[in-house]
C-alpha positions in Angstrom: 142.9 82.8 163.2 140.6 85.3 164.9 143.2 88.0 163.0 142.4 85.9 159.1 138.7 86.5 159.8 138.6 89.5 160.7 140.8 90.6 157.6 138.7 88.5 155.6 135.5 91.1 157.1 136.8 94.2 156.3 137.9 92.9 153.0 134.4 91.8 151.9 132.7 94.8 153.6 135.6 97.3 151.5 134.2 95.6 147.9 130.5 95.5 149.0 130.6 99.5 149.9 133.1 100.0 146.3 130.7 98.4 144.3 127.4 100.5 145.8 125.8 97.7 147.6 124.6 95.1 145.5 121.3 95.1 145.8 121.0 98.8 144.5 123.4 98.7 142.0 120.9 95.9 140.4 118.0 97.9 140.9 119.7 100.5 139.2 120.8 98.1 136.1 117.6 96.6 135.8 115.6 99.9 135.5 118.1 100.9 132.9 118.2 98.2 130.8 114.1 97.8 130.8 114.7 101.3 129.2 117.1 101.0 127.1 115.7 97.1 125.6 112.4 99.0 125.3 113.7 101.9 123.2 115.8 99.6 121.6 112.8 97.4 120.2 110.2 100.2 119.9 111.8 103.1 119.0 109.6 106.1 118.7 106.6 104.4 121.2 109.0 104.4 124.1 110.2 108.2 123.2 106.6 109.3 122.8 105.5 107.3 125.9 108.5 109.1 128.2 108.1 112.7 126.8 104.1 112.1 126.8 101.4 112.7 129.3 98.8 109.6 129.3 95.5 109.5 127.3 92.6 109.0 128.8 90.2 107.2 126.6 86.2 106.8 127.0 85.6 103.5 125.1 82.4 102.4 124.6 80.1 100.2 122.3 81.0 96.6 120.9 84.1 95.8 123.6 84.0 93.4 125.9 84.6 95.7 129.3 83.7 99.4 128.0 85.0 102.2 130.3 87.3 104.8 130.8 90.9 103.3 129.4 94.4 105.2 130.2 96.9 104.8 127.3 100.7 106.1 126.6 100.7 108.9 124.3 100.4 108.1 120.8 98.0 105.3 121.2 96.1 103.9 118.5 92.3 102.9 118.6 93.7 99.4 118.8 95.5 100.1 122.0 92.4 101.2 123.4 90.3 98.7 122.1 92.8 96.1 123.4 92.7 97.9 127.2 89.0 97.5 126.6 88.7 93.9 126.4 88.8 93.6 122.5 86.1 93.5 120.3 83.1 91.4 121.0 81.4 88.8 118.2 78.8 91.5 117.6 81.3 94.4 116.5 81.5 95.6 113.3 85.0 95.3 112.0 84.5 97.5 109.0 83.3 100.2 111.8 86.8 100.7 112.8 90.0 102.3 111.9 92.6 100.5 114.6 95.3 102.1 113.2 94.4 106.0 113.9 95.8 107.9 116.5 93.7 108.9 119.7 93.0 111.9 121.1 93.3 112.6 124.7 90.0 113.1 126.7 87.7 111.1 123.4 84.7 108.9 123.8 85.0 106.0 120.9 82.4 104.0 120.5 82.6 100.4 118.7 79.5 100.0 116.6 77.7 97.1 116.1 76.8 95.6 112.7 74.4 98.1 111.1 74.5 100.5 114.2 75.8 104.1 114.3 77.5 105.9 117.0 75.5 108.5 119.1 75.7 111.9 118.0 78.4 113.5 119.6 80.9 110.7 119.8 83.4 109.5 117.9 83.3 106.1 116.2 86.3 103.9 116.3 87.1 104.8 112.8 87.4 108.5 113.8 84.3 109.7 112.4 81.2 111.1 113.7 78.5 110.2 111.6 78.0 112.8 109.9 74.3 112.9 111.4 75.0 115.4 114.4 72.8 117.9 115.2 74.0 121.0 113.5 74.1 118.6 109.6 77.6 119.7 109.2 80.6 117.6 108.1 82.9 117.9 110.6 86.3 118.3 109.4 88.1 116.8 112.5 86.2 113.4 112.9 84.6 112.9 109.4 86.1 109.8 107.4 86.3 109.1 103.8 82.8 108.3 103.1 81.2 111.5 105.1 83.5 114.2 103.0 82.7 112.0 99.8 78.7 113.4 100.6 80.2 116.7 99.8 80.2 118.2 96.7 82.9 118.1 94.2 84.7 115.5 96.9 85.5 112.0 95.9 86.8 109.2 97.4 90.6 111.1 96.4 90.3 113.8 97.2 88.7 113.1 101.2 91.5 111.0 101.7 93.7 114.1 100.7 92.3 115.7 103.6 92.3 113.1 106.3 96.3 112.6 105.5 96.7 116.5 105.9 94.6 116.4 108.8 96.8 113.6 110.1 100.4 115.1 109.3 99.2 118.9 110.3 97.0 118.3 113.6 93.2 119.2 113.7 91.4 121.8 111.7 90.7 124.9 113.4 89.2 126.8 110.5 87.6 125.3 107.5 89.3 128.0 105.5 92.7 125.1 106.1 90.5 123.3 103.4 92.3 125.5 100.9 95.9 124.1 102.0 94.5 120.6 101.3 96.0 119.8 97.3 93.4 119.9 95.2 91.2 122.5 96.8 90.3 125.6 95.3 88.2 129.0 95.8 85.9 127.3 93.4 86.0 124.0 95.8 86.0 125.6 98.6 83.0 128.1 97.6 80.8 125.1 97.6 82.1 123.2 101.0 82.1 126.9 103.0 78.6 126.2 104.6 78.9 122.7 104.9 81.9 121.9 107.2 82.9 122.8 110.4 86.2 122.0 112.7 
């Protein structure tokens, strides 16, 4: 009997060591298939959030706990305003573009109804206000309705540039206006002194 037990022992202990312990053979499945589901559902998220460094995200304004928020890269303003608490009753939806990307290291700030964001900042819609200090329209932040107070720039035409902002990264030059379609010397000529990166 003592002889069946034993051989019963080294049997069990033989197939607990050949399949790599149990418990760590789950741990390893588990992590694996969290992975794996997650890049199956989300596709490019889980690829930009694994080859990514995190965001961090000053959010400020009409949320309901504003602070510093840390986000996977290729968050959008509604990740951030989600991380933030969400908007409060006071916010002004129109104020806010929750489908643009954010920008590592940014300060958004949720306006109120009727408010604008401090100079300096960037509004949850990406722009700036177009009221900083220096008067210029700032090519990076500015949304349709700031490069439609330029001349010879309607509503069209400053959406051409906010996709070509958006599919070639930030300006670092306003002379870039002239790869924008619809942008000329003769365009250009009159935006020169009036925008800025």
């Amino acid at each position: 009997m003592a002889l069946f037990i034993g051989a019963v022992a080294v049997a069990a202990v033989l197939s607990f060591t050949a399949t790599g312990g149990g418990a760590q053979g789950t741990i390893g499945g588990a992590v694996t298939g969290e992975v794996g589901g997650a890049a199956g559902a989300e596709g490019e998220a889980v690829e930009g959030a694994v080859s990514g460094a995190p965001v961090l995200v000053h959010v400020l304004g009409a949320v309901s706990r504003p602070g510093l928020v840390e986000l996977e890269a290729g968050a959008r303003v509604v990740d951030a305003v989600a991380a933030a608490g969400g908007l409060t009753p006071e916010a002004d939806p129109a104020g806010v573009n929750l489908a643009r990307p954010v920008v590592d290291g940014e300060q958004l700030v949720v306006p109120v109804v009727g408010a604008v964001p401090p100079p300096g900042a960037t509004a949850a819609d990406g722009s700036n206000t177009g009221t900083v200090a220096d008067g210029l329209v700032h090519l990076n932040t500015a949304d349709v309705a700031e490069f439609d107070t330029l001349p010879r720039i309607g509503p069209a035409l400053a959406q051409r540039i906010i996709d070509w902002r958006e599919a070639n990264g930030p300006f670092t030059s306003a002379e870039q206006l002239l790869d924008v379609a619809g942008i000329g010397d003769a365009v250009f000529a009159g935006l020169a002194d009036k925008v800025a990166p």
